[in-house]
N, C-alpha and C positions, 0 to 999 in steps of 0.2 A: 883446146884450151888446157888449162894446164891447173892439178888438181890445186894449187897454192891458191893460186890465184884466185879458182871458186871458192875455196876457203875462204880470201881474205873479203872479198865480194860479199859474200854471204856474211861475214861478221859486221862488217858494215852496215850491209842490210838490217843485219841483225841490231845492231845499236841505235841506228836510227829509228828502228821497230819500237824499241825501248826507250830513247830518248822523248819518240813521238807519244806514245803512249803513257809516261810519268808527266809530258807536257799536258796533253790534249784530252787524254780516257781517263786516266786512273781519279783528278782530280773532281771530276763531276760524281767518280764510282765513290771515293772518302765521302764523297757530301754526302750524297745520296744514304750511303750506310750510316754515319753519323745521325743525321736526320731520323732516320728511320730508326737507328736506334736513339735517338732524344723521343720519339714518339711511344716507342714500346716503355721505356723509362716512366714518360708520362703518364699512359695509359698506367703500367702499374701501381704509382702511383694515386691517379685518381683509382682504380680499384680497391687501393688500400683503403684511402680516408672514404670511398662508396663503401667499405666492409665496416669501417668507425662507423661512420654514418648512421649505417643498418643497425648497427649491434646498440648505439645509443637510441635509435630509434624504437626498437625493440623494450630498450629499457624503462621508454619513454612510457611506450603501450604498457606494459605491462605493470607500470608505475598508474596510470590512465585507469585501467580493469580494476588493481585493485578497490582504489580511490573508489571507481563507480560501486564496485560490491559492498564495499562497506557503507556509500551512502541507500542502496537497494535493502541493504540490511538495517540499515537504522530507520526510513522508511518505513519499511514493512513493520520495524515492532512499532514506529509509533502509530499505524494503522491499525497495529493489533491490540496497542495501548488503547486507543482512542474507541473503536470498538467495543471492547471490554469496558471501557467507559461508559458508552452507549448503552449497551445491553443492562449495564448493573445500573441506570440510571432509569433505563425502562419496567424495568424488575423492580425497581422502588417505585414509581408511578403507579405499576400494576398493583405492588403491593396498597400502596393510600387509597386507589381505586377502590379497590375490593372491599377493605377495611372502610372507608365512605359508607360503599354498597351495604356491607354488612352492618351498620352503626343504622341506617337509615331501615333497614328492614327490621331492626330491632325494637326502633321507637315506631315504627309502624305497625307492627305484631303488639306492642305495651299499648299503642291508641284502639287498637282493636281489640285487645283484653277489654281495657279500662271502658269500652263501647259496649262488649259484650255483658262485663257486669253490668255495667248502667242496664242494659237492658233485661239482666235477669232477675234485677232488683226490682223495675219496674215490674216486670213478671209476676214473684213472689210476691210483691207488695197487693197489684188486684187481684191475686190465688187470693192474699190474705183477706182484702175487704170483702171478697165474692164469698169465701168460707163464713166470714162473720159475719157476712148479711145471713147466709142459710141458716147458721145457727142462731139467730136472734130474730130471724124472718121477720126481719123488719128493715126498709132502706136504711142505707146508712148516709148521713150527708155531708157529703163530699167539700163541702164550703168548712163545715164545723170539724171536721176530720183533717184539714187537711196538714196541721199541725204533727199529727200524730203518723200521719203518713212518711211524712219529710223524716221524721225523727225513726219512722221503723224501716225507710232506705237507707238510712246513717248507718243503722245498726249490723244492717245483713251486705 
């Protein structure tokens, strides 16, 4: 054979190789790449607006924290208002308490004065008629006395 010939054989070959193949292969090979690059496309994409997403979502929480700490914080003082209310509300009770206590132990100490004198007057007063009997060594009577009695408890 004759080297032309295989040449032109071979080019033949050759173009049909290529005719076949921009017919039959290459056309499924563009989709294929196409597609698959519409996908990475997409994918990047969705990874963008997943990274919006995040970062609003982020902003969202951290919008969420403060919100919460500030209500933790207001919270807490009115806990510690109220509290503070509590105790200085109990501090005045205790105070009225005691002051009660004290006012009642006062007039109870003045009834036991005012009982003690009663009784020391009584005291003094039969010292007195016991003395006046001895120095007059005569009874003294108690019905006809008793006037003067009354009037020398008035006195002491």
């Amino acid at each position: 054979m004759n080297i032309n010939a295989t040449l032109i054989i071979q080019g033949i070959v050759f173009l049909i190789l290529v005719w076949f193949t921009q017919r039959f292969i290459w056309p499924p090979i563009t989709t294929a790449l196409d597609e698959r690059a519409r996908k990475i496309a997409e994918g990047l994409a969705a990874a963008d607006k997943a990274k919006a997403d995040l970062a609003a979502a982020d902003r969202r929480v951290e919008q969420e924290l403060a919100s919460a700490r500030n209500d933790t914080a207001s919270l807490r003082a009115d806990a510690e208002r109220r509290a503070q209310s509590l105790i200085d509300e109990a501090k005045g009770r205790a105070t009225d308490e005691g002051n009660r206590i004290i006012a009642a132990a006062q007039a109870e100490a003045q009834q036991q004065a005012v009982k003690v004198r009663e009784a020391l007057r009584e005291q003094v007063a039969a010292l007195a008629v016991k003395g006046a009997e001895q120095i007059l060594r005569r009874e003294v009577n108690a019905g006809v006395h008793a006037e003067l009695l009354t009037r020398l408890k008035t006195e002491l």
